[in-house]
N, C-alpha and C positions, 0 to 999 in steps of 0.2 A: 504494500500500500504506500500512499506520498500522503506528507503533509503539505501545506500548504507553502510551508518556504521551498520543500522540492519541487512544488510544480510551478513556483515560479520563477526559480531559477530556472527552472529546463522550458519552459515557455516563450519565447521574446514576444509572442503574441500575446499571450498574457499580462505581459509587464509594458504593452505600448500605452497604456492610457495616463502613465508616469514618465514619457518620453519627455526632455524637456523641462520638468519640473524638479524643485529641489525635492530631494526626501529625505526622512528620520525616521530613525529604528528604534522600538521601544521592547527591549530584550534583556535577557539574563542568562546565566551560565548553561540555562535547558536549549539556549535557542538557537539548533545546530540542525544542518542538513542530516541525512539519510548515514553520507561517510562521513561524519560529526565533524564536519569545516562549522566554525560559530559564524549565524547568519552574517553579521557582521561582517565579515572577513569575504563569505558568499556573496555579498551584497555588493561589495567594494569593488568585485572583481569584475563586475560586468558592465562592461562599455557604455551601455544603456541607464545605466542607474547613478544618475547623480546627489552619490549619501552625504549631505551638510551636514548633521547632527544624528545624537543616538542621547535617549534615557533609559535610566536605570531605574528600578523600582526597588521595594523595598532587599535588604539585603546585599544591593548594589549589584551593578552591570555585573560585575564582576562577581560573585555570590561572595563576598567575603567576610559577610558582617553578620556575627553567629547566631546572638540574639533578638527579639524585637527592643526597639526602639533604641538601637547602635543605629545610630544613623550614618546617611554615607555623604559624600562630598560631591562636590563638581567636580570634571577635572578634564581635562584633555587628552583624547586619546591619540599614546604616543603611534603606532603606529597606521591610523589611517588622517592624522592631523584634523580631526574634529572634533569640538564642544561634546562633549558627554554631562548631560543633565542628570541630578538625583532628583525622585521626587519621593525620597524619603530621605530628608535632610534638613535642609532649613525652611523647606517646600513639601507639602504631600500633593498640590495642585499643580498646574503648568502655568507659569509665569507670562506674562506679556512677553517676555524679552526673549524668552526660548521658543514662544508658538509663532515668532515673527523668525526665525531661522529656518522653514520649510514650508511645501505647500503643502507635500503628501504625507505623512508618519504610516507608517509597519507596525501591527503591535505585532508578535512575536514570542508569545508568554506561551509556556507550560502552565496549567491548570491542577487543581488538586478535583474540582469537584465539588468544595465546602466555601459557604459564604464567608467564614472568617478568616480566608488565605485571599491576602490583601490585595493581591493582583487584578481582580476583578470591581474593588472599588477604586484600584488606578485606572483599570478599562472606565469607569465611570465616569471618573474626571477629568480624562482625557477626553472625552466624547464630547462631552458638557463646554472643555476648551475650545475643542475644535468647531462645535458649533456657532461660538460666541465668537473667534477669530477666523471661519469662514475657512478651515482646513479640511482638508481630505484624510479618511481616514478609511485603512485597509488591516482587517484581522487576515495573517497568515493563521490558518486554524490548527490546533492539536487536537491529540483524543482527550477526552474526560477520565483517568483514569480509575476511577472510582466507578464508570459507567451512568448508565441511565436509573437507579433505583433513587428514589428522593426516601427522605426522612426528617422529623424535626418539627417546631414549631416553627409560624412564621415571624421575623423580627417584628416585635410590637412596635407601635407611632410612638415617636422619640425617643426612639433608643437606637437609631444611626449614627452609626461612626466609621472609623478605619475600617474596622474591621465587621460593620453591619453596610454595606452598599444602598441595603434596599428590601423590601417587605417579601424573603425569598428565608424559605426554612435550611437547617443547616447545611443538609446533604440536597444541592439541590439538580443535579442529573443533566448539565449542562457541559456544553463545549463552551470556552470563548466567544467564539464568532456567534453563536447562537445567543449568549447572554449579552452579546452587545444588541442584537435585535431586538430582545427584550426591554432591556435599558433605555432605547433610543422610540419604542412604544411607550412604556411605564413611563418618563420620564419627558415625554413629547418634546423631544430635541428633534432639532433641522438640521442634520447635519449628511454628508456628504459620506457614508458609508458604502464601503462591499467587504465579503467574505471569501476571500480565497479558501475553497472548499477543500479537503481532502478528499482524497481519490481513495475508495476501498474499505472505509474505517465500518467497522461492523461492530456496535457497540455492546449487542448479547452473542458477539463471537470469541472462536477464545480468545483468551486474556480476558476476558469480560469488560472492555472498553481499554484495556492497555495491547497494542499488538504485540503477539510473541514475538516479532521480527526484528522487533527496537529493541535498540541498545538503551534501557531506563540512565538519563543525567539527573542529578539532584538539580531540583529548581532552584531548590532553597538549602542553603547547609545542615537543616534535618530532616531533609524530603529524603531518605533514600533508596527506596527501592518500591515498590507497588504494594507489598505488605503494609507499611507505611499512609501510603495515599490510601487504600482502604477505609483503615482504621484511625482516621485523621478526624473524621466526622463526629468521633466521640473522642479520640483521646488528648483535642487541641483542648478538650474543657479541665484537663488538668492543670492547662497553666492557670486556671485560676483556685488551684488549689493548695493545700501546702502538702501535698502527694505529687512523687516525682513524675515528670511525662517523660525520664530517658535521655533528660539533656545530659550530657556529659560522659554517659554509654555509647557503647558501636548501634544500639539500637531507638534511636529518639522515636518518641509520640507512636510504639509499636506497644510501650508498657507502661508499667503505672507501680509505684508501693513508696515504701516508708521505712525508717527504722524500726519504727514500733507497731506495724500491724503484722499480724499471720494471715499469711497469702493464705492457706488451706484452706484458714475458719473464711475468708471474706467467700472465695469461690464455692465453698458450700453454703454459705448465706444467700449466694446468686442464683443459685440453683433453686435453695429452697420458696423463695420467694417470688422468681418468674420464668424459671428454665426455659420457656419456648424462643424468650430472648436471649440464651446463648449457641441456637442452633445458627450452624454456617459456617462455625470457625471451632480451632481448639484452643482452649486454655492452659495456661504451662507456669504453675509456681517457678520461680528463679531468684536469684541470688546480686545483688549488683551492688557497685561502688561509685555514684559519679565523681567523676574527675573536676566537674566545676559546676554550680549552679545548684539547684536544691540540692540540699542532705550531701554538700560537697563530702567527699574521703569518707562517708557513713555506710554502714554496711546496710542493707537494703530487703529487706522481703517484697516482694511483688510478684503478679502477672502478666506474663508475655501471651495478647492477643497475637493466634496465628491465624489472617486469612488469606488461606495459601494452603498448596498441595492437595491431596485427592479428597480430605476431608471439607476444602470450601464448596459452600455454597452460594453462589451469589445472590440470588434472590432472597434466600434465608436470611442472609447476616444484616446483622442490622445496630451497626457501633454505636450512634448517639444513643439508643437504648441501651445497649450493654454496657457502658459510658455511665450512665445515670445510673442504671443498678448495682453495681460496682458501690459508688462513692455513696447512694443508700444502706448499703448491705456496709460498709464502714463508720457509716453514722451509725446504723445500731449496733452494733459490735463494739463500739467504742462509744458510751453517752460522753457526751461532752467534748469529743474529739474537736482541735480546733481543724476546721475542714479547710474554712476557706482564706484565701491568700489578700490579705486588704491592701493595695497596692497601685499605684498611677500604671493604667494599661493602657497603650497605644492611645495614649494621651487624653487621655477619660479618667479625670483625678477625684469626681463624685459620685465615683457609684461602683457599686461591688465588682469588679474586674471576671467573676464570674456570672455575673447578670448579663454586664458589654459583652462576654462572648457568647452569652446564648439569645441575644438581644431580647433582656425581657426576666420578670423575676420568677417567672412559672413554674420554671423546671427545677431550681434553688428550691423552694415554698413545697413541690411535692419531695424530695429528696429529703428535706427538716422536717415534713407531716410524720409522726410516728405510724397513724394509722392510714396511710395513703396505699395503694394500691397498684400493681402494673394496668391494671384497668382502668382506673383514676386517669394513666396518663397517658392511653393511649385514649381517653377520650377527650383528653384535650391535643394531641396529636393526629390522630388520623382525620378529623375534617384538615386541617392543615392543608396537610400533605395529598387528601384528594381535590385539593382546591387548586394547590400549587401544580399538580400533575396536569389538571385539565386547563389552568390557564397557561404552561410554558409551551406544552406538546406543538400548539401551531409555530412557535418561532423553530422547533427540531430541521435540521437539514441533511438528516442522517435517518 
């Protein structure tokens, strides 16, 4: 199969309507052809394309910057001699003085699949630039590697941020180029959009939205592998907890524990209390030390979600749930455990950093209910999620 940077490089027909015009690339360390040349560098090379400028999004062009809100810099890139923009730095918006440096922008981004992987509220405000400065904007599309299942509540009215784009539930079964459609509907921008479509992506084929044929790049320095992008959908809601998500391990945001809880007792609490929500995947007590960040040098009880190998099922699994039972089945296990992490998140300094990430106090409020229910919250979940299904499916291009 091609993504869309492959078919535009191998197209000249394709890339005639940028004849002539300045362009920028808005890319990160995922954003490489088929033989992993970084668009960038693809870009550079073809007679036809004249690249003025390139942004970086969060964690920088370059993926270098480990945690959220390490912010990155401007800077100039040394070898194709052009302005490189951060627009997670002293900027999460596009500046006047950087959307007057092109006419056409590339966005160019690898995707997780989850509204709280910040990329898709820079496709947002990108969109929103480009419309107010009259620029052209083109998604090179990737797969959704997470696939097409949604899950989640939808973010509540006023609780948009970084990492809340838009009234879209956690896991919400989208491509880029798809969510920019949606965006540029929901959001009734005029702006000057297309989708360079991929050729071949079969999103309930295998990989189940990741092709086996690609070589997986970390978008982001704890994006690593498709196990990962999975299980992203529940296990980013650890950063707001004071329960590890794996920073600092070979395996980030694939696990979860603490110094002081028993992995065993939590997963038979999980069981006990809604098993149907951990079909899909297995569960795997383990042992860890992070190197830096929560429970830095502390020796660690946790579980390693695996979905992955002959025991996944894609349909089945279902992380933002598994996610939320987990950190229930902890609360009671533990009366009075301090759970959650109070702390300025992606620059949201008044309000519980696990609320900002699940946009909304819902799912916090059934997790603290002592008498609350898996069915309590899947009835405040699944209208959601069949609302969210039936209003995205028209923007699908796949």
């Amino acid at each position: 199969m091609k993504f869309g940077i492959d078919r535009l490089i191998e197209d000249a027909e394709l890339r005639r309507p940028l004849t002539g015009k300045r362009v920028a690339l808005l890319a990160h360390p995922a954003s490489v052809t088929r033989d992993l040349v970084h668009s960038l560098d693809a870009l550079s090379a073809l007679d036809d394309i004249n690249l003025t400028a390139a942004f970086g999004p969060q964690h920088g062009l370059r993926g270098d910057k480990q945690d959220n809100m390490i912010e990155s810099p401007d800077f100039n890139d040394p070898v194709h001699d052009i302005p490189v923009f951060s627009l997670y730095g002293e900027v999460r918006r596009p500046t006047a003085p950087s959307m007057e440096t092109f006419d056409a922008i590339l966005i160019d981004l690898q995707d997780l699949g989850c509204r709280i992987y910040t990329f898709i509220t820079t496709l947002r405000y990108m969109l929103e630039a480009a419309a107010e400065h009259g620029k052209t904007v083109w998604v090179l599309d990737r797969p959704n590697p997470a696939g097409r299942p949604v899950e989640g509540t939808l973010l509540e009215d006023g609780w948009e941020s970084f990492v809340g784009a838009g009234p879209m539930p956690m896991r919400h079964g989208m491509t880029m180029g798809e969510m920019g459609r949606w965006m540029i509907s929901h959001f009734n921008l005029d702006v000057d959009y297309r989708v360079v479509e991929m050729q071949g992506w079969q999103p309930e084929g295998p990989g189940f939205g990741w092709p086996e044929d690609r070589i997986w790049i970390n978008p982001s320095p704890n994006a690593p592998n498709v196990n990962m992008a999975r299980a992203y959908a529940g296990t980013v809601m650890l950063e707001g907890t004071m329960l590890s998500e794996g920073r600092g391990t070979t395996r980030p945001l694939e696990l979860f524990g603490a110094p002081d809880i028993d992995a065993r007792s939590v997963m038979a609490t999980m069981r006990d209390m809604a098993p149907q929500w951990l079909e899909g995947c297995l569960l795997r007590d383990i042992w860890f030390e992070p190197t830096f960040h929560k429970h830095q040098g502390l020796l660690c009880n946790g579980v390693h979600i695996h979905a992955e190998g002959p025991a996944y099922d894609h349909a089945a699994f279902r992380p933002w749930r598994l996610q939320a039972l987990a950190l229930k089945a902890v609360a009671a296990l533990y009366p009075g455990y301090e759970l959650w992490r109070d702390f300025p998140y992606e620059y949201e300094n008044d309000k519980l950093a696990f609320d900002v990430i699940n946009g909304g106090p819902s799912l916090r409020e059934w997790i603290e209910a002592p008498s609350s229910t898996a069915t309590d919250l899947d009835a405040i979940a699944e209208p959601d999620e069949q609302y969210w299904k039936e209003l995205s499916t028209p923007f699908y291009l796949y």
